[in-house]
VOGU-3710 file (C-alpha; in Angstrom, 3 decimals, decimal comma):
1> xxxxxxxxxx> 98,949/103,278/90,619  98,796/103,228/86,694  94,866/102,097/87,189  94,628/105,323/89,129  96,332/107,542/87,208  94,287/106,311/83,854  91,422/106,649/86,440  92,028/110,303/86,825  92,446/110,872/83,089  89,394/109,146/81,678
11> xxxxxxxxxx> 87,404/111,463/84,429  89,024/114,443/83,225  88,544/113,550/79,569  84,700/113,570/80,481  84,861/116,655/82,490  86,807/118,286/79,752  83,084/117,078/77,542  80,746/118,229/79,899  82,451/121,666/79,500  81,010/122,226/76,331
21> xxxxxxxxxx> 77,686/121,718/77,498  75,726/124,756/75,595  73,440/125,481/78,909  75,512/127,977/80,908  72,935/129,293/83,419  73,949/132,426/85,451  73,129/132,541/88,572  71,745/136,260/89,623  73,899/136,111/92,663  77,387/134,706/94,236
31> xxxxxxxxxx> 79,088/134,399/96,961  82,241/136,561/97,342  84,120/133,917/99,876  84,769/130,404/100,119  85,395/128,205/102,816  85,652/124,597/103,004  87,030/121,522/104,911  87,422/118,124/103,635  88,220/114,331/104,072  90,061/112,351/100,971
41> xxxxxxxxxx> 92,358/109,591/100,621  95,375/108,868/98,963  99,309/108,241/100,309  101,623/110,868/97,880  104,531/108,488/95,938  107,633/111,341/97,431  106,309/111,105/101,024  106,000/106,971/101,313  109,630/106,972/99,032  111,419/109,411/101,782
51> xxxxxxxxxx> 109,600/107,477/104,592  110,827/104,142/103,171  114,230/105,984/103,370  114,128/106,764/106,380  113,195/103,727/108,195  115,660/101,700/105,875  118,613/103,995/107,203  117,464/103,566/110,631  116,944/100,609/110,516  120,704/99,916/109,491
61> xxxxxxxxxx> 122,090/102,186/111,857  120,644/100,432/115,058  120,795/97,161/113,488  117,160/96,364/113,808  115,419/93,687/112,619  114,586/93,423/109,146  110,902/92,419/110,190  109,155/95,090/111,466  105,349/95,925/112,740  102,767/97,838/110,693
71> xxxxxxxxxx> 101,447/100,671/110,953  99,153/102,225/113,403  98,137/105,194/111,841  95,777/106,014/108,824  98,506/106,227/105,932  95,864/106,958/103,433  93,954/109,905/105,266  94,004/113,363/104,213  92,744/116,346/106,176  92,914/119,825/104,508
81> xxxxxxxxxx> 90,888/123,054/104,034  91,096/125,875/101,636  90,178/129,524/101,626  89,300/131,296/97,675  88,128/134,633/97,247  86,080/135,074/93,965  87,242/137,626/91,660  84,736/137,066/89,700  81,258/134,528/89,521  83,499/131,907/87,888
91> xxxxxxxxxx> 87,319/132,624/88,759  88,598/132,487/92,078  92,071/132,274/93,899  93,076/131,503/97,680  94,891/128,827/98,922  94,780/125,328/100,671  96,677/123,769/103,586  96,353/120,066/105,249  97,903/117,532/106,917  98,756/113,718/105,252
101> xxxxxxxxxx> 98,277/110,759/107,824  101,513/108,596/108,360  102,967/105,880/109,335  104,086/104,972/112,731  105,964/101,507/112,561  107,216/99,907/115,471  110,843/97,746/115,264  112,857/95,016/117,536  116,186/93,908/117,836  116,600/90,444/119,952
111> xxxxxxxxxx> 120,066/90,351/121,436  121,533/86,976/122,227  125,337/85,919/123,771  127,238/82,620/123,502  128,039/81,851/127,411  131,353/79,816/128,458  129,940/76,769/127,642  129,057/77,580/124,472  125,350/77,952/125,202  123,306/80,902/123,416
121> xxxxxxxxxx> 121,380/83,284/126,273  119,185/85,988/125,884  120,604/89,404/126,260  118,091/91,847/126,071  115,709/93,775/123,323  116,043/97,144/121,860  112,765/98,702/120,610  112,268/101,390/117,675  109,496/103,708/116,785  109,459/105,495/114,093
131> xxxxxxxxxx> 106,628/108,106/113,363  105,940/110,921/110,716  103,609/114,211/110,027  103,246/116,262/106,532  101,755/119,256/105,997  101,154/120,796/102,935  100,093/124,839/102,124  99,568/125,715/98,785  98,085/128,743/96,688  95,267/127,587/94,707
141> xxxxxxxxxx> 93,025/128,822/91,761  89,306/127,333/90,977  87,556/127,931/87,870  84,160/127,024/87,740  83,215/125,485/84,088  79,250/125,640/84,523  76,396/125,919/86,892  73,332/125,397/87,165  70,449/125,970/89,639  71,965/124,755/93,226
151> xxxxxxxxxx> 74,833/123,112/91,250  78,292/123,737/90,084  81,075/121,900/88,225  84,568/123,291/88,353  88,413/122,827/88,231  90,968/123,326/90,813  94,619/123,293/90,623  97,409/123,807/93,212  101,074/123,871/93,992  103,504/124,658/97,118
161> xxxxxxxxxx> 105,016/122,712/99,351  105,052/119,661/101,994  106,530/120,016/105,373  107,429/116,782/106,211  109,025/115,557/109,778  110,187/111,905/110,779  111,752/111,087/114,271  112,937/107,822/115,472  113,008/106,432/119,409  115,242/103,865/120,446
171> xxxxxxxxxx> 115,057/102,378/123,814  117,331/99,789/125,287  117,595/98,667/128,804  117,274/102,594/129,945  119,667/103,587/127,247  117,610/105,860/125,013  117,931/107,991/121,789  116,195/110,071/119,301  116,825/111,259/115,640  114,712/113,464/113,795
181> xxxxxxxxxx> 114,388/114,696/109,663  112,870/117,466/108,864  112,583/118,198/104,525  111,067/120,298/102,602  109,605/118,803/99,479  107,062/120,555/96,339  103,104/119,311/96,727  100,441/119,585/94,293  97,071/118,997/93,595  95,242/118,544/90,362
191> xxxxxxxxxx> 91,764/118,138/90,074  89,723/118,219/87,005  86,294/117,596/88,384  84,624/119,056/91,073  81,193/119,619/91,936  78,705/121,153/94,656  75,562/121,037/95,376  72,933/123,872/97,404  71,974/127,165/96,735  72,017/128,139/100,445
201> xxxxxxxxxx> 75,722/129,142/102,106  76,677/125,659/103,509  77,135/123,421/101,035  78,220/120,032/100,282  81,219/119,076/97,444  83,416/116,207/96,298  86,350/116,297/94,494  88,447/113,966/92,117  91,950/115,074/91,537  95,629/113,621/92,185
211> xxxxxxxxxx> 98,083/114,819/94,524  98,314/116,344/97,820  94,862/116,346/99,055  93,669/113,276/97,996  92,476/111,225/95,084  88,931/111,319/96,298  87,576/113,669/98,299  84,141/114,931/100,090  83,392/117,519/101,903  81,534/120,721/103,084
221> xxxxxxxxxx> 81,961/124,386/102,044  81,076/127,852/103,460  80,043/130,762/101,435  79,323/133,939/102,579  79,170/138,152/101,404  76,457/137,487/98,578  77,202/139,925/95,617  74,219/140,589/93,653  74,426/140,605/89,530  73,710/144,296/88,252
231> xxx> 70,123/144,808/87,996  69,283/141,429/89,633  68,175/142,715/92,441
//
């Protein structure tokens, strides 16, 4: 995680350079609306702590085994899209919702019994799932740093919250159960250096940032009501 996070920096640091570039071309027209829907990858540290949580307490409850099954699910996956409505060529506000893949894990207890004559006999086996969703939906600002024919650089940055469920099954011999948590926790997303590419209104972007959405992330974008520069036309 620190190679990451000093990852993330470094990137910024050079986006932060590139800033200063002196050639600032404007663009005789923009888009007044921004749509866009993209893939990324990274697991967020409070989500896999209150999932580890979760199946530890579980896990102790129904006196499950301590070895347990991997997950089936895409724990690094992030799905989101955002909405921004330009106020002005450069600034523009919105927001951004998604969904972070989980973990579904998959747990056994093997019961055993000590018979009259002392001999140890299978008794049964109780089964666990447990499985888990996020959401996140956060209000979101972009500020585009500079642009150049059919190309754009910019900075995003975002914070709200995650809605985060977890249930468990347990299944024994026809005896079943199910517990559920449901929390509430803040989400984020920082990212220093974006860029897209096209001059038409479907574009393509990627994104590298830290926190809700993803460390990495590509996608495409939607842009649509052209507003013409005064006398541009």
């Amino acid at each position: 995680m620190k190679r990451i996070v000093s990852f993330v920096l470094l990137c910024s640091l050079a986006a932060g350079t590139f800033a200063f570039n002196p050639f600032k071309y404007q663009r005789e027209k923009y888009r007044l609306h921004d749509f866009g829907i993209a893939i990324g990858g990274y697991y967020p540290g409070q989500l896999e702590a209150a999932n580890d949580q979760f199946l530890l307490q579980m896990r102790q409850d129904y006196l499950m085994d301590e070895d347990y099954s991997g997950s089936s699910g895409v724990p690094g996956l992030t799905i989101s899209g955002y909405y921004l409505y330009h106020l002005s060529e450069r600034l523009s506000v919105g927001g951004t919702i998604g969904w972070n893949g989980m973990s579904h894990y998959d747990l056994n207890r093997y019961d055993f019994y000590q018979d009259e004559a002392g001999k140890w006999k299978f008794a049964g086996q109780a089964h666990g799932e447990i499985y888990s969703r996020a959401f996140h939906f956060m209000p979101t600002v972009k500020y585009i740093w500079f642009n150049a024919p059919s190309i754009n650089f910019y900075a995003k940055g975002s914070a709200g919250i995650y809605y985060r469920y977890m249930g468990f099954d347990y299944y024994k011999e026809g005896e079943n159960s199910h517990k559920s948590e449901k929390d509430v926790l803040f989400a984020y997303q920082v990212t220093p250096f974006g860029l897209d590419i096209g001059d038409g209104p479907v574009r393509f972007f990627v994104e590298l940032g830290y926190g809700a959405s993803g460390i990495l992330k590509v996608g495409v974008c939607c842009k649509l009501h052209r507003i013409w520069r005064e006398g541009a036309q």
